[in-house]
C-alpha positions, 0 to 999 in steps of 0.5 A: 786661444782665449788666453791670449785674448785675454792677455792682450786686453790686460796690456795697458798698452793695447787696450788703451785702443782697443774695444774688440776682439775678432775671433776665428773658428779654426780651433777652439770652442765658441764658450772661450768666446763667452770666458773672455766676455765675463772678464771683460763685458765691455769689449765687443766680440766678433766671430770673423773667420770661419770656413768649411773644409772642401775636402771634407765628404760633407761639405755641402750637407753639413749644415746642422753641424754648422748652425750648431756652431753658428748657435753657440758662437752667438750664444757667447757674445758674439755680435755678429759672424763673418765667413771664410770665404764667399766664393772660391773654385773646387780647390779652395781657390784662390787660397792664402792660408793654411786650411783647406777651406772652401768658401759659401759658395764653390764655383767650378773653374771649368763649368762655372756651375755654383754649388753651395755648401752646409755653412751657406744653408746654415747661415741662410736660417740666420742671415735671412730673419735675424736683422741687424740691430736685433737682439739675443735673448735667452732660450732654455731647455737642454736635449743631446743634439738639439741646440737653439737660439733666439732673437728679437729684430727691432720691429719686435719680430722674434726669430727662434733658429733650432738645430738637430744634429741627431735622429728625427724628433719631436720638439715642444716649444713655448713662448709668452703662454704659448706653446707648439709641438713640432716635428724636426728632420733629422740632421735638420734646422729650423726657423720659427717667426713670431709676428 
């Protein structure tokens, strides 16, 4: 629904008090995100809803999936992601919308007993390096499968988040004239940090 992003911004009317779009991730592709970015640069993006399907036989191993697409919402401008929703029964519960979404965490109604989901796993290689007021800076190289994102926290700490949603590989990173080679699991992610 880029378009209507779009649209809106174009409207005299809302953009005089407007400067921030909030996008969610139930249809769609994050690069829209970065479409509306290049037409407007000024306009702050937030990815602010998104959440796993509890249906889904994957749902609490689907973390690659899940980074891959928490790497290309941030690779397109988006300061910050926002899930949907933190905790919710093994029914998606309680539940105002139309999408079958469990939350980070399910607690069980009847056992009580907390499992976590591939998003919280995901989220997890972010939420616990990347600090706020950090910086996204550009990473290269394009391998089928493997997505990446890297950022710079404000103590100059570098954080370098890598996604493999295929089979087991090797990766050869560098950085400042230095370089690695490292093995990545399969179906995997990966947080590397830079002191």
């Amino acid at each position: 629904m880029w378009g209507r992003a779009a649209a809106e911004l174009e409207t005299p009317q809302v953009r005089n008090y407007t400067n921030t779009i909030a996008w969610h991730g139930y249809v769609g592709e994050p690069e829209w995100v970065g479409r509306v970015q290049k037409m407007y640069p000024d306009v702050q993006m937030y990815w602010t809803e998104g959440g796993p399907d509890y249906t889904d036989p994957n749902y609490a191993k689907d973390w690659a999936n899940w980074s891959q697409t928490f790497t290309g919402i941030l690779r397109n401008c988006c300061r910050s992601i926002t899930t949907w929703n933190l905790a919710l029964d093994e029914h998606g519960r309680p539940n105002i919308g139309p999408f079958t979404c469990g939350g980070l965490v399910t607690v069980n109604s009847q056992s009580k007993n907390i499992s976590y989901s591939g998003q919280y796993w995901a989220l997890a290689h972010y939420s616990r390096f990347v600090r706020r007021g950090a910086l996204r800076f550009d990473s290269q190289g394009k391998v089928d499968s493997l997505s990446h994102c890297s950022f710079e926290n404000p103590n100059r700490e570098r954080i370098l988040v890598l996604t493999n949603s295929g089979p087991g590989r090797t990766c050869h990173i560098q950085i400042e004239g230095q370089s690695a080679s490292l093995s990545l699991a399969q179906n995997s992610v990966t947080t590397l940090l830079w002191r």
